[in-house]
C-alpha positions in Angstrom: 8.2 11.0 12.1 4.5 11.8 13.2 2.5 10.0 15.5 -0.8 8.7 13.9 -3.5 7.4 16.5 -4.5 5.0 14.1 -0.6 3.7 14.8 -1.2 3.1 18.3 -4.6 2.2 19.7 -4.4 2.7 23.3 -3.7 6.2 22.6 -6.5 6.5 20.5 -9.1 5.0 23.1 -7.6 7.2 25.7 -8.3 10.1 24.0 -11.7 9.7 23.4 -12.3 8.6 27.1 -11.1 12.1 27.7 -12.6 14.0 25.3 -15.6 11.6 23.4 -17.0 14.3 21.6 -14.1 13.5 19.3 -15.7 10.3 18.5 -18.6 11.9 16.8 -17.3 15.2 15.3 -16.1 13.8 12.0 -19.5 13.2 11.4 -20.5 17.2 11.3 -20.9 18.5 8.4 -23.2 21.2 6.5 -26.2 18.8 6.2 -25.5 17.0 9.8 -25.3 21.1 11.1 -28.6 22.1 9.4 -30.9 19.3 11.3 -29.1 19.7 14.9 -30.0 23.7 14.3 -33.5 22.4 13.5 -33.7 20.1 16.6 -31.9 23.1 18.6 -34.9 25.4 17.9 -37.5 23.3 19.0 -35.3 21.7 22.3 -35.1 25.4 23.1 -38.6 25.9 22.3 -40.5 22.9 24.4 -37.2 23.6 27.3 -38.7 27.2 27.8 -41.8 26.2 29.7 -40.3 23.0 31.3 -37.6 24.8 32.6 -39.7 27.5 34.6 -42.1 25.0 35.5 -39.3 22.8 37.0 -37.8 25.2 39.1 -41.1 25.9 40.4 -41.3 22.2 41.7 -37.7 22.4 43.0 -38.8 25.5 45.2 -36.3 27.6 43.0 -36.6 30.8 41.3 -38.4 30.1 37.6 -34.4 31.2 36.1 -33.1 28.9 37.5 -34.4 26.4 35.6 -33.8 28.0 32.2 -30.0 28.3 34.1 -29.9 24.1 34.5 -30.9 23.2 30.8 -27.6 26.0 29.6 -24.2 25.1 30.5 -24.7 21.8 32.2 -27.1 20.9 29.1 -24.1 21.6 27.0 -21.4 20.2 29.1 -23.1 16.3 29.2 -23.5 16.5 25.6 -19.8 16.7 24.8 -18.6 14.6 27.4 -21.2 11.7 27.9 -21.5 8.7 25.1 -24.8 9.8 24.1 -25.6 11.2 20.8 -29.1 12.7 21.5 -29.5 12.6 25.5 -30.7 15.8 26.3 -29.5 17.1 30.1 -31.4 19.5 32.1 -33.8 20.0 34.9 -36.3 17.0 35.1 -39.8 16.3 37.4 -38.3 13.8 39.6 -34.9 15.6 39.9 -36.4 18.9 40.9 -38.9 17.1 43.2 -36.2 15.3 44.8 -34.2 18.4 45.3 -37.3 20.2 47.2 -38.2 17.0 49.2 -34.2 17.1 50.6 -33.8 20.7 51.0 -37.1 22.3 52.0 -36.7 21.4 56.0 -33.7 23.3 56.3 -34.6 26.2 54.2 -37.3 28.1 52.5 -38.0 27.8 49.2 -36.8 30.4 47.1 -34.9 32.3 49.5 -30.9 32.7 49.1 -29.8 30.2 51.6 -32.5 27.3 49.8 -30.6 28.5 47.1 -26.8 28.3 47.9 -27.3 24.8 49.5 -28.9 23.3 46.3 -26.4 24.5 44.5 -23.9 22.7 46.9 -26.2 19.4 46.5 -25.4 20.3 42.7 -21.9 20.3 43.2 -21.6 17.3 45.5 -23.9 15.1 43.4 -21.5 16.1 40.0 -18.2 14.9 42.3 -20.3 11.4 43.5 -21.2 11.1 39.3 -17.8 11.7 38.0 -15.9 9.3 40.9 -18.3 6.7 40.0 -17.5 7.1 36.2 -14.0 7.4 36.9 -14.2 4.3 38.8 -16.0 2.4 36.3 -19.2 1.6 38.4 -21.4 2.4 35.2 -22.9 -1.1 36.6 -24.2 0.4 39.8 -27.6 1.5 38.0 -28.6 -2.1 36.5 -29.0 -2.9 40.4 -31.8 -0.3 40.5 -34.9 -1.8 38.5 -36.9 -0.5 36.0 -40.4 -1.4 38.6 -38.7 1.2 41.1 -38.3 3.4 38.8 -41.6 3.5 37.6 -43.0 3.6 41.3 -41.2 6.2 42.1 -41.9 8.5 38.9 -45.7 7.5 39.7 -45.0 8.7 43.4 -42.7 12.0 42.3 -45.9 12.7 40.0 -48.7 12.6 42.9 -45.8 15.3 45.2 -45.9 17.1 41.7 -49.9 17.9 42.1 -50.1 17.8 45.2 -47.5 20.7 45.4 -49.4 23.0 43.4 -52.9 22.2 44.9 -52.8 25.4 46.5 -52.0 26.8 43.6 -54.6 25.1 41.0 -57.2 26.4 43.9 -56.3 29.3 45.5 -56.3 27.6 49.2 -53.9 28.2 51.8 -51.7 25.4 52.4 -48.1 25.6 54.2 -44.9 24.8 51.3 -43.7 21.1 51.7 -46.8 19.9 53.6 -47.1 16.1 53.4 -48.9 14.7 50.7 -52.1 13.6 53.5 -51.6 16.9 54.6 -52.6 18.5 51.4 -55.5 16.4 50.8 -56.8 16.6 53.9 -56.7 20.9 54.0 -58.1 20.2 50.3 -61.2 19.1 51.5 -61.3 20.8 54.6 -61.0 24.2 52.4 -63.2 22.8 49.5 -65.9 25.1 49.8 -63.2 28.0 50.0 -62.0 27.7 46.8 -60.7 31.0 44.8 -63.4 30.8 41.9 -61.4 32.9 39.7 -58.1 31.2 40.2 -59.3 27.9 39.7 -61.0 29.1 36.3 -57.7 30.2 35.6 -55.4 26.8 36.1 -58.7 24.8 34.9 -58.5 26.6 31.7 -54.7 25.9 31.5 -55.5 22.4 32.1 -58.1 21.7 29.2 -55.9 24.1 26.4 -52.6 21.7 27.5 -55.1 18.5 26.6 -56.9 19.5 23.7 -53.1 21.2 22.1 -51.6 17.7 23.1 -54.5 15.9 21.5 -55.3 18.1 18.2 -52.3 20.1 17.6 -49.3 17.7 18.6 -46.7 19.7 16.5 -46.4 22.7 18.9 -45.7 22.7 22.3 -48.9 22.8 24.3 -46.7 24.0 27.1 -46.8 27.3 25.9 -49.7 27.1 23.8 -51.6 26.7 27.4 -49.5 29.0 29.0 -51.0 31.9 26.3 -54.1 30.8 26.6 -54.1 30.6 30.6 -52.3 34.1 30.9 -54.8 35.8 28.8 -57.7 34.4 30.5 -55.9 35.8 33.9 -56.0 39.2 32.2 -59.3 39.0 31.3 -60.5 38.1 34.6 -58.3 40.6 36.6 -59.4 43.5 33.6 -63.2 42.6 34.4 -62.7 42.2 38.5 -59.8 43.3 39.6 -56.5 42.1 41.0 -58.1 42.6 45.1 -60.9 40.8 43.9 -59.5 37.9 41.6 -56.1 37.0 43.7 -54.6 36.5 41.0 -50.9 36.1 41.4 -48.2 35.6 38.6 -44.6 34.1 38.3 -43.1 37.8 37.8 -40.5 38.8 35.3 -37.8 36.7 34.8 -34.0 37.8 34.4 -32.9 38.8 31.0 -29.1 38.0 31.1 -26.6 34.8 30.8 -26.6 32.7 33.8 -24.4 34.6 36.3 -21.8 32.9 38.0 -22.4 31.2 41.8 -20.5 30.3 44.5 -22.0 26.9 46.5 -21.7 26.7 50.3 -18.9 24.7 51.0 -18.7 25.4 55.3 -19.4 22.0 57.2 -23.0 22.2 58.2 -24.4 22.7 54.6 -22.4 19.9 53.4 -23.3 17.6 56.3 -26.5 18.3 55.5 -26.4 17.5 51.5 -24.3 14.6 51.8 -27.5 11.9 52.4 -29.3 13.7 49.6 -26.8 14.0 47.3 -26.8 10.5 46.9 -30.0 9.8 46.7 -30.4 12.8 43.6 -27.1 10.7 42.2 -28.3 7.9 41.5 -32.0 9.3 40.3 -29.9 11.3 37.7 -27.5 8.7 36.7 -30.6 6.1 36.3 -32.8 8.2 34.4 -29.9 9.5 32.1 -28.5 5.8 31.2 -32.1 4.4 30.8 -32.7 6.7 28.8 -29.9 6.9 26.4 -30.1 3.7 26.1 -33.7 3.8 25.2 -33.1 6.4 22.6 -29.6 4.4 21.3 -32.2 1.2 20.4 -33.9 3.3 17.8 -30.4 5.3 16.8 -28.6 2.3 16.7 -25.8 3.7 18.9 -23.5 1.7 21.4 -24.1 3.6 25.0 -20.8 4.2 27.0 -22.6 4.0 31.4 -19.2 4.8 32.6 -18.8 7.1 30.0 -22.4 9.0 30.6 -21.6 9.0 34.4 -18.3 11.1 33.4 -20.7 13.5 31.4 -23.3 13.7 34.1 -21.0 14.4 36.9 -18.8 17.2 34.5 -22.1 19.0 34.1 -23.4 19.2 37.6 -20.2 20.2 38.7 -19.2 23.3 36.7 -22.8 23.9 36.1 -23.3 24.5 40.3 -21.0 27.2 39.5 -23.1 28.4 36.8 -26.4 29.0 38.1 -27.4 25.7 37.3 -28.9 23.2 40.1 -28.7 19.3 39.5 -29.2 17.8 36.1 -30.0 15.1 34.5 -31.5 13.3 31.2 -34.4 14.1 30.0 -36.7 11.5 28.4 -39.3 14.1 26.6 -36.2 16.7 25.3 -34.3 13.4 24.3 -37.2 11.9 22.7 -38.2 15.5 20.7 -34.0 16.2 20.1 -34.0 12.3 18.2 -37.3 12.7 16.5 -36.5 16.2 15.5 -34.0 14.6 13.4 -30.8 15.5 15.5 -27.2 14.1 14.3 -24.9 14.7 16.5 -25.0 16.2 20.0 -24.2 19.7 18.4 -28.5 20.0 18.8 -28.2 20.1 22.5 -25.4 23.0 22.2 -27.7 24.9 19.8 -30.6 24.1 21.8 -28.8 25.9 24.7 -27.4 29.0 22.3 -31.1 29.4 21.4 -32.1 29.4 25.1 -30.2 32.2 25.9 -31.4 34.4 22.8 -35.1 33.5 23.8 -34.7 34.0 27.3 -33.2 37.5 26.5 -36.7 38.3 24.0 -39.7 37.0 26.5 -38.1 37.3 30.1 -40.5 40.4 30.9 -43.6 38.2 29.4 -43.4 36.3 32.5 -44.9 38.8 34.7 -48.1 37.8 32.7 -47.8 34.4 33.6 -50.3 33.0 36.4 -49.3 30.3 39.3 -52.5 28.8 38.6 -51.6 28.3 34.8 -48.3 27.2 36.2 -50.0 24.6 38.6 -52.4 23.5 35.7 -49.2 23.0 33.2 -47.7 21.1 36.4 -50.7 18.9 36.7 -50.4 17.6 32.9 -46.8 17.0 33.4 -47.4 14.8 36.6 -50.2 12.7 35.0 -48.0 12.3 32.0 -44.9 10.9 34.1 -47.3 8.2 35.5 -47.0 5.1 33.6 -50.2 3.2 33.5 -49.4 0.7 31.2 -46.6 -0.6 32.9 -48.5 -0.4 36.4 -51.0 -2.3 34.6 -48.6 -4.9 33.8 -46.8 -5.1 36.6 -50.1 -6.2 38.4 -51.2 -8.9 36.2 -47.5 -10.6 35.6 -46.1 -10.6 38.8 -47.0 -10.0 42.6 -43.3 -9.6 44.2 -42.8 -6.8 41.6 -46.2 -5.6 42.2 -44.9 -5.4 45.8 -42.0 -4.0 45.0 -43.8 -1.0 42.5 -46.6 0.0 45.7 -43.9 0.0 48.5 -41.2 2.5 46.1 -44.3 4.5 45.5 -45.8 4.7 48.8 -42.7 5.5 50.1 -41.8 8.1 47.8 -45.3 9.6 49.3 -44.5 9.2 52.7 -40.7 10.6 52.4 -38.9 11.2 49.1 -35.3 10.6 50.0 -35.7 7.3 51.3 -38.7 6.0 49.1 -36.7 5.0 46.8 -34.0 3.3 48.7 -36.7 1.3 50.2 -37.9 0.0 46.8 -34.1 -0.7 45.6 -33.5 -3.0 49.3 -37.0 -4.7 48.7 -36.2 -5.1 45.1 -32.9 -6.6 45.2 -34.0 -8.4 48.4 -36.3 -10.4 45.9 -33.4 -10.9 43.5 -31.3 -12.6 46.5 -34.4 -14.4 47.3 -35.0 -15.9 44.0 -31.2 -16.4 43.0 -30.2 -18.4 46.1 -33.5 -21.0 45.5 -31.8 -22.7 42.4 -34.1 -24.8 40.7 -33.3 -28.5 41.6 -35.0 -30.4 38.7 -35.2 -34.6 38.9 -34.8 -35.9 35.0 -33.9 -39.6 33.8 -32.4 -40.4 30.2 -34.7 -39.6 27.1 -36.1 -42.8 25.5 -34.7 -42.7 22.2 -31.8 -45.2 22.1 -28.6 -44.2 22.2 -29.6 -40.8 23.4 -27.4 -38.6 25.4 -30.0 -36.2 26.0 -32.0 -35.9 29.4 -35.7 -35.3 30.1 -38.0 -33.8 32.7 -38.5 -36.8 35.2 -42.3 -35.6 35.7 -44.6 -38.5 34.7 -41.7 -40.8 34.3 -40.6 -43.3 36.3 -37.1 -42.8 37.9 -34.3 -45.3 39.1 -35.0 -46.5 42.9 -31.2 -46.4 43.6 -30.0 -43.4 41.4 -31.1 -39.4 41.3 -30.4 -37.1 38.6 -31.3 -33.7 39.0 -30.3 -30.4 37.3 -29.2 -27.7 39.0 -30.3 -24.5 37.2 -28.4 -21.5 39.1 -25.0 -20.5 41.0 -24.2 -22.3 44.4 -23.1 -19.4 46.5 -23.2 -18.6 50.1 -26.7 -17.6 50.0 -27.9 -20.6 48.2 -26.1 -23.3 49.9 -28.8 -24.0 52.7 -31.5 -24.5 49.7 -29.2 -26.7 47.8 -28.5 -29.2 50.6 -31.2 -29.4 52.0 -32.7 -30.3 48.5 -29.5 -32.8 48.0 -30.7 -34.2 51.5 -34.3 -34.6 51.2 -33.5 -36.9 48.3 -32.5 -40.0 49.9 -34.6 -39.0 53.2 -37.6 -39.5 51.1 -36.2 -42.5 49.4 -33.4 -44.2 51.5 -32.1 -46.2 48.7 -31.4 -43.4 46.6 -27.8 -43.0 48.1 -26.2 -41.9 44.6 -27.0 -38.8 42.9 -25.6 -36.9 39.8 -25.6 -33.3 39.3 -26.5 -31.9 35.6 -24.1 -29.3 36.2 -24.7 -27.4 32.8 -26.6 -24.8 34.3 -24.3 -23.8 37.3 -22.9 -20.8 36.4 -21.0 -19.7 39.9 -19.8 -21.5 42.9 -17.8 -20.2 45.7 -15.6 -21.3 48.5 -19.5 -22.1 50.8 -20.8 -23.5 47.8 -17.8 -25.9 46.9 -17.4 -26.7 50.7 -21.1 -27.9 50.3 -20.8 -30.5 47.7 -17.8 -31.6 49.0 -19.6 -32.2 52.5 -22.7 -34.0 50.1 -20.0 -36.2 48.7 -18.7 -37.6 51.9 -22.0 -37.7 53.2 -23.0 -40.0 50.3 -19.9 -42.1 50.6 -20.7 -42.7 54.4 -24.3 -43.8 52.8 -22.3 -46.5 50.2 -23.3 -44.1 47.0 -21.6 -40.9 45.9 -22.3 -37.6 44.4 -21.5 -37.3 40.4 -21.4 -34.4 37.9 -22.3 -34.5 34.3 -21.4 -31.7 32.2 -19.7 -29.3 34.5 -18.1 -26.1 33.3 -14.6 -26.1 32.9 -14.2 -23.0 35.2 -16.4 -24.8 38.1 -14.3 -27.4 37.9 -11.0 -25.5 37.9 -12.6 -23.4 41.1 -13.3 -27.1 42.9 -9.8 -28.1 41.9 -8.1 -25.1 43.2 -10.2 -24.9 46.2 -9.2 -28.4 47.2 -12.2 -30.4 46.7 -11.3 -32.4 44.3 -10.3 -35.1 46.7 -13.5 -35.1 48.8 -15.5 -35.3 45.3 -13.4 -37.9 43.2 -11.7 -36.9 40.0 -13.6 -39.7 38.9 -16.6 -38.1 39.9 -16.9 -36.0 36.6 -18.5 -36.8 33.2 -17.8 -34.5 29.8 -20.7 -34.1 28.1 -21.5 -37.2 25.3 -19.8 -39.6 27.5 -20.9 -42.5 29.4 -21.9 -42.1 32.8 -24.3 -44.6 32.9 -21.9 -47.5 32.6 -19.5 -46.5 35.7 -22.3 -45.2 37.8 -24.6 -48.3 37.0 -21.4 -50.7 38.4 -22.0 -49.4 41.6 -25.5 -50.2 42.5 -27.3 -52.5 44.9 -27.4 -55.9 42.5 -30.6 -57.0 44.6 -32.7 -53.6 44.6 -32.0 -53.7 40.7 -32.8 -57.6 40.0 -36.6 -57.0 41.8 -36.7 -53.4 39.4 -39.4 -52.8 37.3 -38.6 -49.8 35.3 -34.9 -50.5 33.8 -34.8 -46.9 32.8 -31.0 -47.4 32.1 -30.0 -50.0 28.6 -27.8 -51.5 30.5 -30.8 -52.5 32.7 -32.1 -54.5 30.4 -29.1 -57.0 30.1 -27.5 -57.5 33.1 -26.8 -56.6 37.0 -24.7 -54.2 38.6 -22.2 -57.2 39.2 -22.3 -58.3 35.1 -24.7 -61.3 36.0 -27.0 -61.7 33.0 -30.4 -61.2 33.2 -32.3 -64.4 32.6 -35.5 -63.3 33.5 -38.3 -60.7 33.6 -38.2 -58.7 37.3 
């Protein structure tokens, strides 16, 4: 008898968690193939210039970018949970990667080289023990103002890394952003006349092609144009005159295979940086499949993406390719170019290769300076103004929060961004452990079980009720009490309280150790502490914790029952005979003690 996975389940699910390209290959099929060949052509088409142009950033040589969107580009698309994230070499990734690396070696050379690749390999092994794990969670803990912050801050290191280039001025590699605006203006009246023509050239064709001819990729459109406007210039004046200097030719063969440096030092070095380019890659690739999977109506797998992610900057550090990770313009063209399955990305890599084998040589006509102007649109593009924009008018501790990640990112790359995560979720622990502590008395239609804001409305002089909206844990239990406390401080009489404990989500052992204190406390005081209601697991916690006992088991009210009637037995008979509001129906026919009202307080 043969085993069906349709007979057993767990089997089922275990297989695709091992190989999840099996959940979407029943879709291909001749039509499905002939729109991910489509999408292929044109990833491979916009990857071309992107992926020299990243390397550049990443202080790598030009290949090695075309090397990053091959085999690690396919390897995330058949093992993450994304249909249409497109993996590669990205702006913030490769400008991460030259922030970490650059003070122990220079750019370009062979050692820069073999310990990216190692940051490569140790940030696939962090990705894929995270995914293993199950920590898919880890990146909703880094929010989306950081993000932007730092993409605003990566773009300003973006231009500012190719001033030198834009301009033709001499400015040392990896100088501090100050740095290179302080030599820019120093050197201003220096400039190389030609070169800037050049990458000012590349500049306006990338902005006009964006603008007026949004089909085709004004990467390469401005590339052309700035590369024949170099060989103009250097026909008419001359390469000793004009300074003109180009990428050179690139390679013209598969990526070959690499070795990283595994001996102590390099590691010990890449360790702290590997993290930090971890958990760039594994936020920008969830964000932005799950961007993408709100138009394509897809259900996003984190663990499943950080499996994917790690798989393909592991083999691909072995492949020529340094760290990876999704890429929001190549995922955005790869859906809108009508891609169905994640067969695009393959072909969009297959296509690479063949292209890559065709123009390699063209490169040697390509100038740095049309390279730094191509740069300079990129970086302007990754800023997000609109969400700056609203950031600033909605809310000043995110506003905070957006200037700090950015300002770091400025000032040093690395830990920029763990700066803006600590501030960030500082704020969150800030605002989570101040529950809202809201007074509200019974609403005024009769009969009512419902409860209303107490603002405006008068409130009992003997009895508080006030919701709690928020979890009662360690952090909050100061706020809580003291809030509790302040209640009868400010009004002596009020020695009785009741908790609307609806919106009390969490409470642990400090928090239930707290309330229990309140209730004795208020026992001492001749009232008592009451909840109306509570959640079945609070109350379970509050049981098993022991508490119970300090509380009261009569101390709890379902919700629809009547509270008013016990807790209404046990107030001050004078206080309430002299009360003028009677906010309570029973109030309005008799004391505490059951003596009938026969007159008008």
């Amino acid at each position: 008898m043969s085993l069906s996975l349709d007979n057993c389940p767990s089997c089922k699910l275990w297989l695709y968690r091992v190989f999840p390209f099996l959940r979407w290959w029943p879709m291909v099929n001749k039509d499905s193939n002939k729109a991910d060949i489509i999408a292929g052509i044109t990833g491979a088409m916009i990857v071309l210039p992107q992926g020299v142009a990243f390397a550049t950033i990443a202080g790598m040589p030009p290949e090695y970018g075309l090397y990053a969107a091959m085999v690690p580009a396919i390897i995330a698309a058949l093992f993450g949970s994304s249909w249409h994230l497109v993996s590669g070499p990205t702006t913030a990734i490769s400008i991460a990667v030259f922030a970490a690396m650059s003070p122990f070696a220079d750019p370009g050379s062979p050692q820069f080289v073999s310990m990216v690749l190692t940051l490569t390999f140790l940030t696939g092994v962090f990705q894929l023990a995270l995914g293993l794990a199950r920590m898919g969670v880890l990146v909703n803990f880094i929010s989306h103002t950081v993000v932007i912050g730092f993409t605003a801050g990566a773009a300003l290191l973006i231009a500012a890394s190719q001033v030198k280039s834009f301009f033709g001025i001499a400015i040392e590699r990896g100088a501090h952003f100050h740095v290179v605006l302080e030599q820019l203006i120093m050197q201003f009246d220096h400039l190389n006349p030609y070169v800037t023509t050049v990458g000012a050239v590349t500049l306006a064709t990338g902005i006009l092609a964006r603008k007026f001819i949004p089909k085709v990729p004004y990467m390469i459109v401005a590339m052309v144009v700035g590369s024949i406007v170099a060989f103009l210039i250097n026909l008419e004046f001359g390469v000793e005159l004009t300074k003109i200097k180009t990428v050179g030719a690139l390679p013209a063969h598969l990526p070959p295979l690499s070795l990283p440096d595994f001996s102590y030092a390099t590691i010990h070095k890449v360790v702290f940086p590997a993290l930090v380019v971890t958990m760039l890659a594994l936020t920008e690739a969830v964000s932005i499949s799950r961007a993408i999977a709100t138009k394509s109506e897809q259900r996003i797998d984190g663990n499943q993406e950080f499996v994917g992610q790690g798989l393909a900057n592991l083999i691909g550090s072995f492949f020529s390719g340094y760290a990876s990770a999704g890429s929001f313009n190549r995922s955005g063209v790869n859906y809108a170019s009508g891609a169905q399955t994640p067969l695009a990305t393959v072909y969009a890599a297959i296509f690479l290769v063949l292209i890559l084998l065709l123009v390699a040589p063209l490169a040697s006509y390509l100038p740095n300076a049309a390279m730094a102007g191509i740069l300079f649109l990129v970086a302007w593009s990754l800023i997000d103004f609109h969400h700056i924009r609203s950031i600033g008018k909605t809310s000043k501790a995110e506003t905070v929060v957006l200037w700090v990640t950015l300002i770091g990112t400025l000032v040093d790359l690395e830990k920029g961004i763990f700066f803006g995560i600590l501030l960030s979720l500082t704020l969150y622990l800030y605002r989570v452990s101040r529950p809202s502590l809201i007074p509200e008395v019974p609403a005024k239609e009769e009969g009512a079980y419902h409860l209303m804001d107490a603002h405006g409305h008068h409130e009992c002089p003997q009895f508080r009720i006030v919701r709690i909206n928020g979890s009662i844990f360690f952090g909050a239990v100061d706020y809580v009490q003291n809030g509790l406390t302040q209640i009868d401080e400010a009004n002596p009489d009020q020695k009785s309280v009741m908790i609307i404990a609806s919106g009390i989500n969490f409470i642990d052992v400090a928090g239930a150790e707290m309330l229990a204190q309140e209730a004795r406390r208020r026992r001492k005081l001749g009232g008592g502490l009451y909840f109306y209601r509570c959640k079945d697991s609070i109350y379970k916690f509050l049981r098993k914790s022991d508490k119970l006992d300090d509380i009261g088991a009569g101390a709890f009210f379902p919700a629809m029952s009547n509270w008013i009637k016990p807790i209404y037995s046990t107030l001050n008979p004078e206080i309430c005979r002299n009360c003028k509001y009677r906010i309570f129906p029973e109030c309005q026919t008799y004391l505490p003690d059951g003596e009938p009202r026969t007159t008008d307080a």
